[in-house]
N, CA, C and O atoms as a GROMACS GRO file, in nm:
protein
  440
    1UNK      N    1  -4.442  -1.112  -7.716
    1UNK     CA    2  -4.301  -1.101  -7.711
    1UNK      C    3  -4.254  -0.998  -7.609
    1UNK      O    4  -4.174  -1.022  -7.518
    2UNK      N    5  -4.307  -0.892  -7.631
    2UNK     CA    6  -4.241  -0.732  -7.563
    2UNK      C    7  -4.341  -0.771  -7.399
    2UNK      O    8  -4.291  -0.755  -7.288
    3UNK      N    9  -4.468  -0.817  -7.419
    3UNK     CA   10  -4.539  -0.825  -7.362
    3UNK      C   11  -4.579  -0.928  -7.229
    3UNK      O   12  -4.642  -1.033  -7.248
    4UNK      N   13  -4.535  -0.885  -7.092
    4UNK     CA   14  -4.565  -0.998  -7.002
    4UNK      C   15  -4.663  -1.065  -6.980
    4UNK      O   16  -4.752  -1.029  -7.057
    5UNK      N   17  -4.692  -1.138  -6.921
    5UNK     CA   18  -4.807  -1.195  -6.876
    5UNK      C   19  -4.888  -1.147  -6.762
    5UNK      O   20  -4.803  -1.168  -6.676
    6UNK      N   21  -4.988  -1.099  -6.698
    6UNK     CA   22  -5.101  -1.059  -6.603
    6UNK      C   23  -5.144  -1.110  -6.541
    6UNK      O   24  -5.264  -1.133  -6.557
    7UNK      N   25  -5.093  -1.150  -6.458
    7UNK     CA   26  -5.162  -1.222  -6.339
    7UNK      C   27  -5.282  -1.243  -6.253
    7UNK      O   28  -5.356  -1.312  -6.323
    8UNK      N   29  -5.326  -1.225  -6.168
    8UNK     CA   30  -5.407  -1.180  -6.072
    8UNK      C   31  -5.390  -1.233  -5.954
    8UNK      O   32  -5.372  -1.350  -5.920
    9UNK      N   33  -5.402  -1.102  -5.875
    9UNK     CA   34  -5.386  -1.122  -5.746
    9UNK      C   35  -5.462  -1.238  -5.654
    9UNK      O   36  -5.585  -1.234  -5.658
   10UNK      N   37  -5.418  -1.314  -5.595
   10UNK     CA   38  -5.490  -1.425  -5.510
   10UNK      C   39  -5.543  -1.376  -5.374
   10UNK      O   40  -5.475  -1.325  -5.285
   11UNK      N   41  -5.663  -1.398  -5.372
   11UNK     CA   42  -5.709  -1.352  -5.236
   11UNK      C   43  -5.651  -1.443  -5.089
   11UNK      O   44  -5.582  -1.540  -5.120
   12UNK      N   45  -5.670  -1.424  -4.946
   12UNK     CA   46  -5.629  -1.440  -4.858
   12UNK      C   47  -5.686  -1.558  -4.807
   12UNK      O   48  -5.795  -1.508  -4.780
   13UNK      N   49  -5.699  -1.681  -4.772
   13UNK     CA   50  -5.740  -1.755  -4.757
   13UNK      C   51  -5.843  -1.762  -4.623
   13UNK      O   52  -5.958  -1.807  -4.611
   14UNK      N   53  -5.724  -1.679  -4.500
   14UNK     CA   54  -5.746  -1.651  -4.417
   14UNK      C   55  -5.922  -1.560  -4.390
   14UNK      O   56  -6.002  -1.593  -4.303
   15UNK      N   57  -5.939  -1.460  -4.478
   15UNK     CA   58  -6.040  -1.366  -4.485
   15UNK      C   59  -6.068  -1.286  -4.366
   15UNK      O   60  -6.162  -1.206  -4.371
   16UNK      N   61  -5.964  -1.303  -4.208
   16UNK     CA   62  -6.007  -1.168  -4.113
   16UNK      C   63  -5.879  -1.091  -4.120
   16UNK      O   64  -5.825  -1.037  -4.023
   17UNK      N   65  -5.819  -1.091  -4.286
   17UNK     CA   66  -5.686  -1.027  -4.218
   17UNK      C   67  -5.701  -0.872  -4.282
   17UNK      O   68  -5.615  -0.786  -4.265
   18UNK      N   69  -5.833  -0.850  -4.363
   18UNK     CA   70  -5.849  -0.728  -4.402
   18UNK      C   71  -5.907  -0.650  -4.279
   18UNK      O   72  -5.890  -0.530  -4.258
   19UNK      N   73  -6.015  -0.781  -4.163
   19UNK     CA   74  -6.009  -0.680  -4.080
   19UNK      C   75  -5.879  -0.630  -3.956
   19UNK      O   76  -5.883  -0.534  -3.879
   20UNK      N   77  -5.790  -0.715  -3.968
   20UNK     CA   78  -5.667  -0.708  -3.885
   20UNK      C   79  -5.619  -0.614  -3.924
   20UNK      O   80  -5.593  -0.519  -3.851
   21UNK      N   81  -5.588  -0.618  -4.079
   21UNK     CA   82  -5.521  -0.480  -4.128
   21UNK      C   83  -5.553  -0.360  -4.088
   21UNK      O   84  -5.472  -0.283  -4.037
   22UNK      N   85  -5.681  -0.330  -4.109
   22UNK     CA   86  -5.806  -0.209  -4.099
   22UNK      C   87  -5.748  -0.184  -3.953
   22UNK      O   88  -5.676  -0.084  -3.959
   23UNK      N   89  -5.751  -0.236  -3.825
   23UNK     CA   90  -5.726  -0.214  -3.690
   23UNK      C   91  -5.583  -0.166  -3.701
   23UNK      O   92  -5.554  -0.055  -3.656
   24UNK      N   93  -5.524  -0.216  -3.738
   24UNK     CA   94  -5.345  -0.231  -3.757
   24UNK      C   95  -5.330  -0.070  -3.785
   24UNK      O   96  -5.260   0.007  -3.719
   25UNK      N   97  -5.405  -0.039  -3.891
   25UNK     CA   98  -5.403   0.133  -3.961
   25UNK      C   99  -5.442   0.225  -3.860
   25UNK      O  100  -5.382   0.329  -3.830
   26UNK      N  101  -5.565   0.171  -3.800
   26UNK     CA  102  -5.633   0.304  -3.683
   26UNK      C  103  -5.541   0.271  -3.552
   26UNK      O  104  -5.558   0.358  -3.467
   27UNK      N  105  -5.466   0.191  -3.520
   27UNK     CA  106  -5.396   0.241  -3.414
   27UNK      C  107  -5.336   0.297  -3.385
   27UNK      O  108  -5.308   0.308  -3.266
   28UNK      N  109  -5.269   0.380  -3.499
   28UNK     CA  110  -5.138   0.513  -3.446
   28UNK      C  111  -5.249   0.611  -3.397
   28UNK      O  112  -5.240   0.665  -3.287
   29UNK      N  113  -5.364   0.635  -3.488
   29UNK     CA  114  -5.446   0.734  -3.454
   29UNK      C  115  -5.487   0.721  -3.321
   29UNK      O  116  -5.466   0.814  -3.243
   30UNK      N  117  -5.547   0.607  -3.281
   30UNK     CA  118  -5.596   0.565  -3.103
   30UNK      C  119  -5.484   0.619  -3.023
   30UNK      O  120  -5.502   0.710  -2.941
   31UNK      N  121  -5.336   0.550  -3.050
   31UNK     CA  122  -5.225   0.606  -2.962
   31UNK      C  123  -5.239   0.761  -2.972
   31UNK      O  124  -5.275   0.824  -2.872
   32UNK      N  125  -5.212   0.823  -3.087
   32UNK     CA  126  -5.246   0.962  -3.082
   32UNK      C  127  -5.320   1.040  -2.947
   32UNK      O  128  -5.277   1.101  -2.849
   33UNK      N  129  -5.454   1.003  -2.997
   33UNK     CA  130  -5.573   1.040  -2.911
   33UNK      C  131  -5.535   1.027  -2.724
   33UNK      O  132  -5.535   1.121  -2.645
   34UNK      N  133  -5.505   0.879  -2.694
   34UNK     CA  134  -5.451   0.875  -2.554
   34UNK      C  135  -5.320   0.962  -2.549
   34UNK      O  136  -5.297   0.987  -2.431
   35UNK      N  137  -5.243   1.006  -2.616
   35UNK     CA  138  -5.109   1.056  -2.581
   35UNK      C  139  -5.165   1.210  -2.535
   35UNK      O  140  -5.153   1.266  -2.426
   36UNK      N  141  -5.234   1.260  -2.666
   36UNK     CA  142  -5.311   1.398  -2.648
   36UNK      C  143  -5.393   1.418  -2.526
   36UNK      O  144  -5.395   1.527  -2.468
   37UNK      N  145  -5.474   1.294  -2.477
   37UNK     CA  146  -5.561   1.325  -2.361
   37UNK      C  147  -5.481   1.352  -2.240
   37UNK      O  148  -5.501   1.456  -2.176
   38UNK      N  149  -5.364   1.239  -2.192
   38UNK     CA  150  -5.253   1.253  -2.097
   38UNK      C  151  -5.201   1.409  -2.132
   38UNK      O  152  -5.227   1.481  -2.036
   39UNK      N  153  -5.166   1.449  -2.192
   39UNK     CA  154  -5.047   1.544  -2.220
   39UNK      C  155  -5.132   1.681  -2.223
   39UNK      O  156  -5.092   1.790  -2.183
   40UNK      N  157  -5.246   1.654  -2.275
   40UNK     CA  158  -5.293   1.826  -2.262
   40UNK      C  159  -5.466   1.848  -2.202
   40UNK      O  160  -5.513   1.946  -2.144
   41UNK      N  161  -5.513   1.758  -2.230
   41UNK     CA  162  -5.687   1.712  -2.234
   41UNK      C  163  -5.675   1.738  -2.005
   41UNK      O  164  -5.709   1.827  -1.928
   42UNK      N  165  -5.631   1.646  -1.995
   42UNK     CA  166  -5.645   1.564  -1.831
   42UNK      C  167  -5.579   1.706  -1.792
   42UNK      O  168  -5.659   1.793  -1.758
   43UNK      N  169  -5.451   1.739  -1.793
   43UNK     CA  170  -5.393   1.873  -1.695
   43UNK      C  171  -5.460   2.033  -1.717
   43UNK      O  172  -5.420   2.129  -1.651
   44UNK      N  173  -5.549   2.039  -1.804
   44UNK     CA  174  -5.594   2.146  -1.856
   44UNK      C  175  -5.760   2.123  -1.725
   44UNK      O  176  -5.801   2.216  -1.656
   45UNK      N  177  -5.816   1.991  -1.726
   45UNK     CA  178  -5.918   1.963  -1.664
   45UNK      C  179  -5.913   2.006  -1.499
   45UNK      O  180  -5.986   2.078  -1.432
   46UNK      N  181  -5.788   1.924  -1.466
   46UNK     CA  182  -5.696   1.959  -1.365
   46UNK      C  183  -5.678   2.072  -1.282
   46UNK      O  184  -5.685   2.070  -1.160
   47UNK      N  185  -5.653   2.179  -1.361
   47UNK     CA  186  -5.628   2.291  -1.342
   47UNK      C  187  -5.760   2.394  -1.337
   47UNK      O  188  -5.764   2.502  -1.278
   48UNK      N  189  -5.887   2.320  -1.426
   48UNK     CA  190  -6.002   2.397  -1.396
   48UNK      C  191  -6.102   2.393  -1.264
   48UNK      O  192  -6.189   2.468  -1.219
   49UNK      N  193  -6.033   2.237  -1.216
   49UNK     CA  194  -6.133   2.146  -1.078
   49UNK      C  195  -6.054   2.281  -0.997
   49UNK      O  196  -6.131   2.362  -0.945
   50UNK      N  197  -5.902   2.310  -0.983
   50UNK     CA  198  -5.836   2.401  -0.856
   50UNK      C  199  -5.916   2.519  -0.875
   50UNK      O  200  -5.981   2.565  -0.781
   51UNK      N  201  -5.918   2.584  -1.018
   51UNK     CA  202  -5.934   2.729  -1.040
   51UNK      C  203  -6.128   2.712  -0.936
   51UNK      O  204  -6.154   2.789  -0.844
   52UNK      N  205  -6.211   2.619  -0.974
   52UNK     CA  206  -6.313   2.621  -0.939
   52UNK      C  207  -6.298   2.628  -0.782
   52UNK      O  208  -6.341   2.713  -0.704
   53UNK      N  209  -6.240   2.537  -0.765
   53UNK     CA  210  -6.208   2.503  -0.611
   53UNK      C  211  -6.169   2.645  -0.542
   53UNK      O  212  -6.222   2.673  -0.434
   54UNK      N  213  -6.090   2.723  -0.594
   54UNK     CA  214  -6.016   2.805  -0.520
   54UNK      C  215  -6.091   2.928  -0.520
   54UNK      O  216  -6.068   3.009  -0.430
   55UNK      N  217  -6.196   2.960  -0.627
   55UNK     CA  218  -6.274   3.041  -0.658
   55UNK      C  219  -6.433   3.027  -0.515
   55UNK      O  220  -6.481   3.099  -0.427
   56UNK      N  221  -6.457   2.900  -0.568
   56UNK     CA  222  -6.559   2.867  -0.429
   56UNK      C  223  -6.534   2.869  -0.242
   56UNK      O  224  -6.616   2.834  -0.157
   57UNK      N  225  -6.392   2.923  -0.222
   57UNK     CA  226  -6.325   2.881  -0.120
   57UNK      C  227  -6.341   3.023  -0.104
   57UNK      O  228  -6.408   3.046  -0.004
   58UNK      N  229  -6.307   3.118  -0.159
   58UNK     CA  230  -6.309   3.277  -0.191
   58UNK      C  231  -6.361   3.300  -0.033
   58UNK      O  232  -6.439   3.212   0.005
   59UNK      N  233  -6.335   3.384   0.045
   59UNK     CA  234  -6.376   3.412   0.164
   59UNK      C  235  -6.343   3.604   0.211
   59UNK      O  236  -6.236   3.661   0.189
   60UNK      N  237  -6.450   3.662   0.269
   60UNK     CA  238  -6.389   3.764   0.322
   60UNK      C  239  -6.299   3.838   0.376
   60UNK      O  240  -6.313   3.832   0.498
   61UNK      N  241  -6.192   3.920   0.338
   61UNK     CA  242  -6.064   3.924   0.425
   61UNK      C  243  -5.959   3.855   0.280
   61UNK      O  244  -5.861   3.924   0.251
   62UNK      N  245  -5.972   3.775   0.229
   62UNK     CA  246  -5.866   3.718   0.098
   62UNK      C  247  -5.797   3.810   0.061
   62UNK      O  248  -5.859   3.916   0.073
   63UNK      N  249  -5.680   3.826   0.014
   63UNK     CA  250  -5.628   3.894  -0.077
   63UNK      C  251  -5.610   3.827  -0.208
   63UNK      O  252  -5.565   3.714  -0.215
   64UNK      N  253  -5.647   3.898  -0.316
   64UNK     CA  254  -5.638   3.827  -0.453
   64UNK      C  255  -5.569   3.915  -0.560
   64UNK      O  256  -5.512   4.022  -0.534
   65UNK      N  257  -5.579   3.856  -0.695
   65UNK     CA  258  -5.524   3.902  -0.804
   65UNK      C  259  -5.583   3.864  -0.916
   65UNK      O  260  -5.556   3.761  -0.976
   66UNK      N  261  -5.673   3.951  -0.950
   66UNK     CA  262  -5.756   3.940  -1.077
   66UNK      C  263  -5.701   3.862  -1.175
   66UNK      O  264  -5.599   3.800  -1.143
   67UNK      N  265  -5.751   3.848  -1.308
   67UNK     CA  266  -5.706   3.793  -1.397
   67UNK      C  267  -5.650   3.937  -1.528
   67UNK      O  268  -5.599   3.923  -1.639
   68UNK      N  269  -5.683   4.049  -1.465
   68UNK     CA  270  -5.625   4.130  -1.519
   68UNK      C  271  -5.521   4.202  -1.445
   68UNK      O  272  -5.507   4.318  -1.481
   69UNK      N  273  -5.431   4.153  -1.334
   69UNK     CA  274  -5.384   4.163  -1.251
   69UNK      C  275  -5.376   4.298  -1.140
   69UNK      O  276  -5.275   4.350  -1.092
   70UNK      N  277  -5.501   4.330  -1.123
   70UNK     CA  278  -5.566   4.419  -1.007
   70UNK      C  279  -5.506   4.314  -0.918
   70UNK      O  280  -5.510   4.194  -0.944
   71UNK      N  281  -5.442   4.372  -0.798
   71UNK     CA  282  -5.434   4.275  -0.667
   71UNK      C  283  -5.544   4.374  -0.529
   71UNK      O  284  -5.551   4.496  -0.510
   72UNK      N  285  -5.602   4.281  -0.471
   72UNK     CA  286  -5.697   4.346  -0.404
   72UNK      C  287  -5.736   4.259  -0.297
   72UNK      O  288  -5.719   4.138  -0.285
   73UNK      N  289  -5.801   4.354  -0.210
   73UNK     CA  290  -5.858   4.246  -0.079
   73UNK      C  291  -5.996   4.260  -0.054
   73UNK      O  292  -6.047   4.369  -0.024
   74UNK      N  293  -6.071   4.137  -0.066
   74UNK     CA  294  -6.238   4.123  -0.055
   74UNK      C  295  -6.305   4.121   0.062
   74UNK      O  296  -6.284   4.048   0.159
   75UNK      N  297  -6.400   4.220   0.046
   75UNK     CA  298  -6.449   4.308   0.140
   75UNK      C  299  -6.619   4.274   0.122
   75UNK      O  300  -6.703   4.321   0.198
   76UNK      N  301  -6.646   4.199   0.025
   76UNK     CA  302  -6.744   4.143   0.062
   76UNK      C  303  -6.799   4.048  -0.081
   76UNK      O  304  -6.775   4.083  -0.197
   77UNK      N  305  -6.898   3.888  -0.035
   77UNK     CA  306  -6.965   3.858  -0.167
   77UNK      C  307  -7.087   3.820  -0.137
   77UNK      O  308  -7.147   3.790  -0.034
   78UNK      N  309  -7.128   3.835  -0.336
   78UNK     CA  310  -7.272   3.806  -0.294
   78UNK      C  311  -7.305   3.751  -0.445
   78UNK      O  312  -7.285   3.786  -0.561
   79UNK      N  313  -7.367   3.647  -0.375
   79UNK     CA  314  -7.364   3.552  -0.492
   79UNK      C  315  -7.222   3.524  -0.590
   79UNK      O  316  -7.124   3.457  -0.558
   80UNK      N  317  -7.238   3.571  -0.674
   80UNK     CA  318  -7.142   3.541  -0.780
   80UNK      C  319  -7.089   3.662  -0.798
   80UNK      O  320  -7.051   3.667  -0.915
   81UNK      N  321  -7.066   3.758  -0.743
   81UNK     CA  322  -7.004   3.919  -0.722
   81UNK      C  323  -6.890   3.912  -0.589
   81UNK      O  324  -6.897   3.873  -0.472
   82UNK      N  325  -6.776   3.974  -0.682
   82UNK     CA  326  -6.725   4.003  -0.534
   82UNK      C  327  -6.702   4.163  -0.497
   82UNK      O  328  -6.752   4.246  -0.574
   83UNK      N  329  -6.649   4.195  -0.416
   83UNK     CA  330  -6.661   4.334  -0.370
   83UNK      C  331  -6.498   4.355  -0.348
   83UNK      O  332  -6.478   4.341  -0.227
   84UNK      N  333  -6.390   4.380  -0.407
   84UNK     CA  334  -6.216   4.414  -0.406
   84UNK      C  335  -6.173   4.578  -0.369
   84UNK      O  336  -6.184   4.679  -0.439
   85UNK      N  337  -6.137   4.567  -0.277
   85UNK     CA  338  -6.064   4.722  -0.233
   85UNK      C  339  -5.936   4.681  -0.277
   85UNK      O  340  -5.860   4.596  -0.231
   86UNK      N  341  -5.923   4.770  -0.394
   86UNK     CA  342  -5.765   4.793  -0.454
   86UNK      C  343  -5.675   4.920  -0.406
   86UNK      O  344  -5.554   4.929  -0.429
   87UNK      N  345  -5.774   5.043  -0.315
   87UNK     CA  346  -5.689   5.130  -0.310
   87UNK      C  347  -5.774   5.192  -0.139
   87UNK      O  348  -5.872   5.120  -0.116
   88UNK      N  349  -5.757   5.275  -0.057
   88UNK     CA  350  -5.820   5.325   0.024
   88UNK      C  351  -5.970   5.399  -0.069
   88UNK      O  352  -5.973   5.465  -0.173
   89UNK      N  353  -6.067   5.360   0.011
   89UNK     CA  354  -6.176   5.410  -0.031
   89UNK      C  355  -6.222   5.376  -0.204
   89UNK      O  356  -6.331   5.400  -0.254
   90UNK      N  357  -6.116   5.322  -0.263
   90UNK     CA  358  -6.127   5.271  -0.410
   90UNK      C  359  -6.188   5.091  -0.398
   90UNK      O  360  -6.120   4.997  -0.360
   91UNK      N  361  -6.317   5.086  -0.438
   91UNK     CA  362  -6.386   4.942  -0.442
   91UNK      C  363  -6.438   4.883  -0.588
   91UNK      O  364  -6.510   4.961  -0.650
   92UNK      N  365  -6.422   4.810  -0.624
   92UNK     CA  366  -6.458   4.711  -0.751
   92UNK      C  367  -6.511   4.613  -0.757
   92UNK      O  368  -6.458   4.512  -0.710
   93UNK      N  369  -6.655   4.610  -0.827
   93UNK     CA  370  -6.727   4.479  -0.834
   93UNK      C  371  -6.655   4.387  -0.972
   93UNK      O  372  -6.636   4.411  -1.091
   94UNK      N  373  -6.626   4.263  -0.871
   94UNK     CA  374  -6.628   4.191  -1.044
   94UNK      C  375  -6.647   4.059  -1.026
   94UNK      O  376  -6.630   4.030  -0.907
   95UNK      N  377  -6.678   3.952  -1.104
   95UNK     CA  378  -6.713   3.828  -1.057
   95UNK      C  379  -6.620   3.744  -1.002
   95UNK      O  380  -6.503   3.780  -0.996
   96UNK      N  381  -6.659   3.623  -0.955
   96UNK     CA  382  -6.569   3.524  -0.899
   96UNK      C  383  -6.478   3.493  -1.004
   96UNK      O  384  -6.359   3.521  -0.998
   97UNK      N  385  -6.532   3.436  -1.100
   97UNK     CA  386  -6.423   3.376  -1.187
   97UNK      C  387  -6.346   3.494  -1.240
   97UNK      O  388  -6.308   3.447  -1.347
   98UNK      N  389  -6.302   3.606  -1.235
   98UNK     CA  390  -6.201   3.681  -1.251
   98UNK      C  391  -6.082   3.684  -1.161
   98UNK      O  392  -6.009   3.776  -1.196
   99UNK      N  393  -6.048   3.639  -1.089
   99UNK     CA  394  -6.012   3.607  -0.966
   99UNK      C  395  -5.909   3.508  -1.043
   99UNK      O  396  -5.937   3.403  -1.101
  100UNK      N  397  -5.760   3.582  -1.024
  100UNK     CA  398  -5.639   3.453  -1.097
  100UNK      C  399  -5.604   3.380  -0.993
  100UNK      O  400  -5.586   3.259  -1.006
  101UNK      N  401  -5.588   3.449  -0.864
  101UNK     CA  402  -5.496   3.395  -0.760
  101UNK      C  403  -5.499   3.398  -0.649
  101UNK      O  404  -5.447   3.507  -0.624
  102UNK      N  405  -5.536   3.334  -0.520
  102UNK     CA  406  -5.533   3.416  -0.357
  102UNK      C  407  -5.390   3.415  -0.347
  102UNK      O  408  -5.309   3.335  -0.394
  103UNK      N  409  -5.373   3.515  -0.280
  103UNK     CA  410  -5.269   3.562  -0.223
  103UNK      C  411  -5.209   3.542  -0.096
  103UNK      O  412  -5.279   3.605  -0.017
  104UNK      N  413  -5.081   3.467  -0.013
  104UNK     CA  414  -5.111   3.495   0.076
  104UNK      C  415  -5.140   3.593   0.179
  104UNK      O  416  -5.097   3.700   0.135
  105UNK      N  417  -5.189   3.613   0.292
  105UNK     CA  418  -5.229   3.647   0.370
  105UNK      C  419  -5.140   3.795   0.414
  105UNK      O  420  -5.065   3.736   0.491
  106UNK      N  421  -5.099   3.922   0.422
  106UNK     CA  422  -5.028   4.035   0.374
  106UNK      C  423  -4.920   4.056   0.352
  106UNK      O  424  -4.825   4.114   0.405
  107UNK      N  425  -4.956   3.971   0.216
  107UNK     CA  426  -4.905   4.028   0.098
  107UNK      C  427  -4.914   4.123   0.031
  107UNK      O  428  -4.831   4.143  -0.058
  108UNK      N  429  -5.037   4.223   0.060
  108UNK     CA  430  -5.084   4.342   0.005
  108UNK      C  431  -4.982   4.431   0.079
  108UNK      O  432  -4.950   4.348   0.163
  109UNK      N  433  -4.898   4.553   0.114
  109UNK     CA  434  -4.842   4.648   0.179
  109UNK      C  435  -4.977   4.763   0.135
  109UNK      O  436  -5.026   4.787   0.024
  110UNK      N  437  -5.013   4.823   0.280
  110UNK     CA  438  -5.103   4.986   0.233
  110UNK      C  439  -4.978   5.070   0.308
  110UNK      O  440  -4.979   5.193   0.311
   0.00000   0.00000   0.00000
């Protein structure tokens, strides 16, 4: 009386639409992933090919700007060392990759 009747659910006749569904669900996540790679992944990569680039280009005579912002002019390298006069007679070893920025060409005032 109080009590309905119970049905059961009928399966899909079709049978690839659980895997259609299943795909249907992981695609916001896929879009995700490509939106994230464009937007932060690729320009971050970008920016490490220049920093490398600009670091290997490094030449005697440069003026630069550390990454702790010493600005200085290189006076000599070797290997993976560079040699920065920041002040008269004041010299600093520190590696390539410390190196934020070349500078142009005198831009330093002594």
């Amino acid at each position: 009386m109080f009590i309905s009747n119970a049905f059961a659910q009928s399966t899909s006749a079709a049978g690839g639409s659980d895997l259609s569904s299943s795909l249907m669900g992981m695609l916001p996540l896929v879009l995700m992933f490509v939106v994230l790679y464009f937007i932060m992944i690729r320009p971050q990569m970008r920016k490490q090919k220049e920093h490398r680039n600009m670091v290997e280009a490094l030449a005697k005579g440069d003026e630069v700007v550390t990454s702790g912002g010493v600005m200085g002019k290189v006076t000599g390298i070797t290997g993976n060392q560079l040699s920065v006069l920041i002040a008269e007679n004041v010299e600093i070893q520190l590696q390539r990759s410390a190196v934020a920025q070349v500078l142009p060409k005198g831009t330093i005032k002594k």
